[in-house]
N, C-alpha and C positions, 0 to 999 in steps of 0.2 A: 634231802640227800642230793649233794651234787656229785657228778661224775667226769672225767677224764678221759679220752679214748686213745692210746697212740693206734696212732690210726697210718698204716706204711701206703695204703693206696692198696693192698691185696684183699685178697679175699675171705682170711679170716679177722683180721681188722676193722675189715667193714662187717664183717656178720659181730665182731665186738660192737662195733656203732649202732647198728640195726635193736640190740639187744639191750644197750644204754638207752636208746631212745625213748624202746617202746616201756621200759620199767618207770624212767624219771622224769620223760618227756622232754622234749630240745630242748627247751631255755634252760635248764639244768643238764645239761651235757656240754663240752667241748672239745675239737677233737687235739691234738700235739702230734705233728710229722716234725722226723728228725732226720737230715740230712746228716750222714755221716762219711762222705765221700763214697757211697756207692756210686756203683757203675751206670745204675739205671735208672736215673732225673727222673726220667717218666712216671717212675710210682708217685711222686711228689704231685704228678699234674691229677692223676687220677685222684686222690687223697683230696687234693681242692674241690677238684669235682664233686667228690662224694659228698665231702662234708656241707657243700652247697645245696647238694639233692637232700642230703636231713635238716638243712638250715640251720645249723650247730654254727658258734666262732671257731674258726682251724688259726692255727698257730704253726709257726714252724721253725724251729730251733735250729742252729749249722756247730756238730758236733766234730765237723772234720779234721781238726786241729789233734785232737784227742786220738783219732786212730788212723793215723800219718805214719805207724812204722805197722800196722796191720797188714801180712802179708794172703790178706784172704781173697779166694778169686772174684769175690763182689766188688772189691775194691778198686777203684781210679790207678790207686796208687800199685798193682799189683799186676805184676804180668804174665801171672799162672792162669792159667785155661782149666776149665771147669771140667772135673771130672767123671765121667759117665761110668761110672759104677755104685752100686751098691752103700749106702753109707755103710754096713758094719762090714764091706769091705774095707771101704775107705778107713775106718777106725783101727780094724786090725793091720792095716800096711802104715797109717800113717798118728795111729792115736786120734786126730783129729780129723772131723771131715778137711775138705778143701772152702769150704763156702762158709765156714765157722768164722766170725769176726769176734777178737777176745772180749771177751764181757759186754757184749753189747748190751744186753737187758738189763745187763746190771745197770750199768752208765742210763741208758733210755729211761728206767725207773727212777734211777735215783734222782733225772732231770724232770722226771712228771712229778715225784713227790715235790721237788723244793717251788713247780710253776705252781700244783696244783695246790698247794698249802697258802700261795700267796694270792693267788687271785679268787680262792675260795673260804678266805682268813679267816680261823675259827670254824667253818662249818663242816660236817662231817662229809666226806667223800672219797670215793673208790676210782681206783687208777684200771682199768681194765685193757690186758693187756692178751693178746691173740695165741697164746702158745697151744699145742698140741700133741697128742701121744706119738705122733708119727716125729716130730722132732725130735724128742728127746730118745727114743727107740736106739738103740745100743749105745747109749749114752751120746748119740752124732752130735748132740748142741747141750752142752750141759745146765745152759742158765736158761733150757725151755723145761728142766725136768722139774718132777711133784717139790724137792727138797729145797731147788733154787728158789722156785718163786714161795714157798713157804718161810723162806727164812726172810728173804729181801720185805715179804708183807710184814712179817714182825720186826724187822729191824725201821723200816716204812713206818708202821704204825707208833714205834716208842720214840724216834724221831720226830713225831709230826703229835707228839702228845696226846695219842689216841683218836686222834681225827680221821684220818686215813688208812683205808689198805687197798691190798690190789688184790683182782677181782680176775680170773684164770679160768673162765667157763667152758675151756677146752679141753684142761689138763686132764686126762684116763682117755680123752678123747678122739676118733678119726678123723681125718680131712673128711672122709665121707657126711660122719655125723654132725659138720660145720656145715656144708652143703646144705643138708637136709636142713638143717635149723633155718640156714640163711633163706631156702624158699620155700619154706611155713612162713617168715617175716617179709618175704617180696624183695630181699635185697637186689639191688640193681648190679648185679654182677658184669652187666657191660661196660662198666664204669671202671672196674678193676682191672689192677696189673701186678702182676706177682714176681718179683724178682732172679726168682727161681727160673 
């Protein structure tokens, strides 16, 4: 089994990496950071870093083109200020939070299925991807929730001719219970930067 890790340079990414590793072992793991005009390069430095500290190949794709009229406050291109409240505040004033970038996971996935199918051709392998229950919690990011990544995995999987799915070891799950998992595995969390 090979594996996949979009790996943002945070802290549940890298406990995805931490958890790739120790199932498949590195030479059967790789990580994929995707630039997508956020605001904060520096997770891309941390992400190298990381994937140096598991000795994994890191890849790094520039999906910035794509989410160029994104008006989210992660983004370069966006001159909203990040808002300190509540996301199922934020949900109920604005539908969406403020830090939502449209379809990101969908786009990130759909770009680790078509790398990971090619550079892993023919063999079975899983895309593991950081999401969490605190994301998707009053629906603040909808493509972190149980239904998104269930569907993108079966659409992932018939696409990819049964080779592939993605692999969501967070989903029901808290930042806290990532925490915890990440130091039972010794993740090097000083190495991490979180966007947020």
């Amino acid at each position: 089994m090979k594996a996949t890790v979009l790996l943002s340079g945070g802290l549940d990414s890298t406990t995805c990496l931490a958890i790739a590793v120790e199932k498949y072992g590195r030479e059967n793991v790789v990580a994929v950071s995707i630039f997508y005009g956020q605001r904060h390069a520096r997770e891309l430095e941390s992400a190298k870093k990381i994937a140096a500290y598991y000795g994994v190949e890191h890849y790094e794709f520039d999906a910035a083109q794509v989410m160029t009229y994104s008006d989210s406050a992660l983004m370069n291109t966006s001159e909203k200020k990040l808002e300190h409240s509540s996301y199922g505040e934020q949900v109920k004033k604005n539908l969406r939070v403020d830090t939502y970038v449209p379809f990101r996971n969908g786009l990130m996935l759909s770009m680790a299925a078509s790398f990971t199918d090619g550079i892993f051709h023919g063999a079975d392998a899983e895309i593991f991807i950081g999401v969490h229950q605190d994301d998707s919690a009053v629906n603040a990011y909808a493509d972190c929730s149980e239904n998104f990544i269930r569907a993108m995995s079966d659409a992932v999987n018939i696409g990819t001719y049964g080779k592939i799915k993605i692999v969501a070891p967070f989903l029901g799950r808290t930042k806290a219970d990532i925490v915890k998992t990440g130091l039972e595995l010794k993740v090097p969390y000083e190495l991490t930067w979180s966007c947020y």
